[in-house]
N, C-alpha and C positions, 0 to 999 in steps of 0.2 A: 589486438583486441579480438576476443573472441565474436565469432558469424553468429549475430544475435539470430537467426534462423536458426541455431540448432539449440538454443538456451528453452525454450518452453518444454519441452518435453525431458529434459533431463531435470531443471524445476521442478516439475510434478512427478517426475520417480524421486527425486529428494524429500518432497512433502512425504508422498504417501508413506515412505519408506520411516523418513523420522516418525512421524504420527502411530505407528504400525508398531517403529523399537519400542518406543516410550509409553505405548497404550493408553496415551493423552495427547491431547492436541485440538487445534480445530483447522482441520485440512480443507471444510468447505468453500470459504472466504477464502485459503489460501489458495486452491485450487483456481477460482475463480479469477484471481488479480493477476495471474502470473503475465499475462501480457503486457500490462502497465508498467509493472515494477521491470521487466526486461526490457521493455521501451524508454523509462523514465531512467534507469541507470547505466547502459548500455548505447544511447544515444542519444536523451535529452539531455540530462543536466550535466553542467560543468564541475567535474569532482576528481580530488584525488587522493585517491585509497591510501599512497603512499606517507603521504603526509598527514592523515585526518589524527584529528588532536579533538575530542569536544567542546575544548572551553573557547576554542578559535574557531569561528565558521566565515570570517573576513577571505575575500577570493578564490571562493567556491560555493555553487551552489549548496541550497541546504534543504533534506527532507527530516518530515514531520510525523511518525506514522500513529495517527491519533484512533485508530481500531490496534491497539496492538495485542489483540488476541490470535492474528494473523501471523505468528510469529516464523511458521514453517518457510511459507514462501520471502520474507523479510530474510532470515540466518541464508536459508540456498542464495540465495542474490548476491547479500554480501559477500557469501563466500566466496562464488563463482565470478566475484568482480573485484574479488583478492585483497580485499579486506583484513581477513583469516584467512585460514587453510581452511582446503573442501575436506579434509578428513574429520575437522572438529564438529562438521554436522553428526557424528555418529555419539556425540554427547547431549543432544537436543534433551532435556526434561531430567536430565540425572541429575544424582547426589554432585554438588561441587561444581556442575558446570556453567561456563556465562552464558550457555544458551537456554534462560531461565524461558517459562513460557508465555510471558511477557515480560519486552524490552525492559532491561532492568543497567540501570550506569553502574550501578556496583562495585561491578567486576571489569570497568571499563573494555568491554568489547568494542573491537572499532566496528565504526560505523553508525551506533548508535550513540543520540544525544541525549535522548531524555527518557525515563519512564513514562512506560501511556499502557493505556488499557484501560483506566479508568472513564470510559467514553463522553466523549463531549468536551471535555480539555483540552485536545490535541489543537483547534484553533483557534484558542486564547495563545496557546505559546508560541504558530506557526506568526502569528501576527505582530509578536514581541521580536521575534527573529526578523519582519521585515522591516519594523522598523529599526531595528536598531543595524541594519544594514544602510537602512537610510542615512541612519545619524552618522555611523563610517564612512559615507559618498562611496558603498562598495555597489558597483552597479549588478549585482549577481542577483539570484531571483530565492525564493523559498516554496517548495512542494510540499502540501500536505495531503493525506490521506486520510479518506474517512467514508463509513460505512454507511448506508442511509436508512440503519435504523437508527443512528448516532443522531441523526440530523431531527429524533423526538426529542434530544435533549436540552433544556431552557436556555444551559451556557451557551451554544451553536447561535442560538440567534442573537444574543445579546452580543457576540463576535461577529458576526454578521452585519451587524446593525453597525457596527464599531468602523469596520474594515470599510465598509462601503460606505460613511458617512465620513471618513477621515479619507478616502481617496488611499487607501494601501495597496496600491499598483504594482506591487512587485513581489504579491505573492499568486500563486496560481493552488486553488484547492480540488480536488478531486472528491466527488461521491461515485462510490462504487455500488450502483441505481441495480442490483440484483435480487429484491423484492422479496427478500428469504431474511428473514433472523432466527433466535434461537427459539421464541413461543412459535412461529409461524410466517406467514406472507405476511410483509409488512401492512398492505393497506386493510387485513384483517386486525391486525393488533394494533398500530393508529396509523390511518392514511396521512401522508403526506400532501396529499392533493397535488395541483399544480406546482410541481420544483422550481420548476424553471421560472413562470412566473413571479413567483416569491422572491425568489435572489436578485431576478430583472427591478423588482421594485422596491428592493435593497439595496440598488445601484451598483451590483457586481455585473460583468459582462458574462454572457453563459455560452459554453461550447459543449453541443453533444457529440458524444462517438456513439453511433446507434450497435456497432457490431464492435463490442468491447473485447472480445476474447479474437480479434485477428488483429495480428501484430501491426499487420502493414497502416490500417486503417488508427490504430490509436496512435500508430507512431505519427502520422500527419495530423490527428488531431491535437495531441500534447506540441506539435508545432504550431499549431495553429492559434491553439494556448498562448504558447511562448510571443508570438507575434504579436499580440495584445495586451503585453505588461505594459508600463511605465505611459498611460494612458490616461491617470487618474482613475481606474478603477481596477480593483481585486478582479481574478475571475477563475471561474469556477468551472469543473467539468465534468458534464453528467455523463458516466462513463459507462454504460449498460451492459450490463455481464451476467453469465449465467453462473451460481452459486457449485461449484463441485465439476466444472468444466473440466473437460478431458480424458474424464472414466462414466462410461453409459451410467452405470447403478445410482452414482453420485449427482449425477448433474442435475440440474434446479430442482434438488431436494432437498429442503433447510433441514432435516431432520441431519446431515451430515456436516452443521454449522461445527460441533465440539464433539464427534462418536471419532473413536479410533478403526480402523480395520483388525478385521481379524484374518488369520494367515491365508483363509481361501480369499477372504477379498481384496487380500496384497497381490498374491498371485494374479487375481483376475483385472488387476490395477496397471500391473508392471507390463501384462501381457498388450495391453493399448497404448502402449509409452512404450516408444524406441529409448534404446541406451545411445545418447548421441554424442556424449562428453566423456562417457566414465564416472562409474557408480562412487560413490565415497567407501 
């Protein structure tokens, strides 16, 4: 297994670098997660690359990724967790390739389950997954992902309301609480108000990780997670991140939710990012 210590910064030379070939993308969310998704695939969930089939998610966990405009830091992960080969990142957004720029079944790419991007859906389906995990007596858990300008979306709560009234204990959901969407700060464009509150009296259990972009800290709280499934309640974790984390220019600037680099600002990208794996 690769020293998940050297995986985030070779991540984010793969973001910037796809976003940059393809002159589309949205690096800033994916910037911003790469802790998570190296945490979450790398040392929490129980999965195997070797075998992943989509129509079978029976003994192994299973992730959800219901922002999937995040596509950058999503393809480097699986790749780097061998999935694919790390060369086929160098097709991110072309003609013909399965690294459409949002998760697309298709072209069957392992690793992905479902088409998402359409925001707010991602936790009607992670909820379908746990239960019917249930209905198989497969003790194994469901990760979702989701963005919290997602969580303005009407379906969100009516799965909310769902999950924490029916006791769906064996899914763990994640908000990626970085305050940045595509019009602006979110509590400009519709506050969410109290998060935590809300979910609390939804009946999901809530864990914060206050400093979401250090590996060490989220990797103890997605444990911490983990240790409150199978409880009678869903639970949720509000994972606070800075939007474009790991390049000065970029960081908690939502203006860099869906902008590409241009070649000074790859340069000036690559130069903050050690090569710690090898470039694709």
């Amino acid at each position: 297994m690769t020293n998940v210590k050297l995986l985030p910064s070779q991540i984010r030379r793969d973001i910037v670098r796809m976003v940059h070939d393809a002159q589309s993308g949205h690096p800033g969310g994916s910037l911003g997660t790469v802790e998570f998704f190296t945490a979450l695939f790398f040392d929490i969930m129980d999965i195997h690359p070797d075998r992943f089939d989509p129509q079978i998610s029976t003994g192994e966990d299973v992730f959800i990724l219901s922002n999937g405009h995040i596509t950058p830091v999503y393809y480097s992960v699986l790749a780097r967790r061998g999935y694919f080969p790390v060369s086929e990142l160098k097709t991110f957004r072309k003609l013909g390739s399965r690294l459409q720029g949002h998760p697309s079944v298709h072209d069957k790419l392992p690793g992905v389950r479902i088409a998402s991007g359409s925001l707010g859906q991602g936790m009607s389906v992670a909820i379908g997954a746990a239960l019917g995990k249930k209905l198989n007596r497969d003790p194994h858990l469901v990760y979702s992902l989701h963005g919290d300008g997602e969580f303005q979306e009407g379906q969100i709560w009516e799965a909310v309301l769902y999950a924490g009234a029916k006791g769906v204990d064996n899914l763990v959901s994640t908000i990626d609480y970085n305050n940045a969407q595509i019009d602006g700060r979110m509590q400009d464009v519709l506050n969410l108000g109290d998060l935590r509150a809300k979910l609390e009296d939804f009946n999901w259990e809530v864990v914060e990780i206050s400093e979401g972009n250090n590996l060490d800290k989220v990797m103890e709280g997605l444990k911490n997670a983990k240790s409150l499934t199978g409880k009678g309640k869903p639970v949720a974790v509000i994972l606070h991140t800075k939007m474009g984390y790991g390049v000065d220019f970029m960081t908690d600037d939502y203006r860099w939710h869906g902008k590409p680099l241009n070649d000074e600002q790859l340069a000036r990208a690559l130069a903050q990012l050690p090569e710690t794996l090898g470039d694709y």
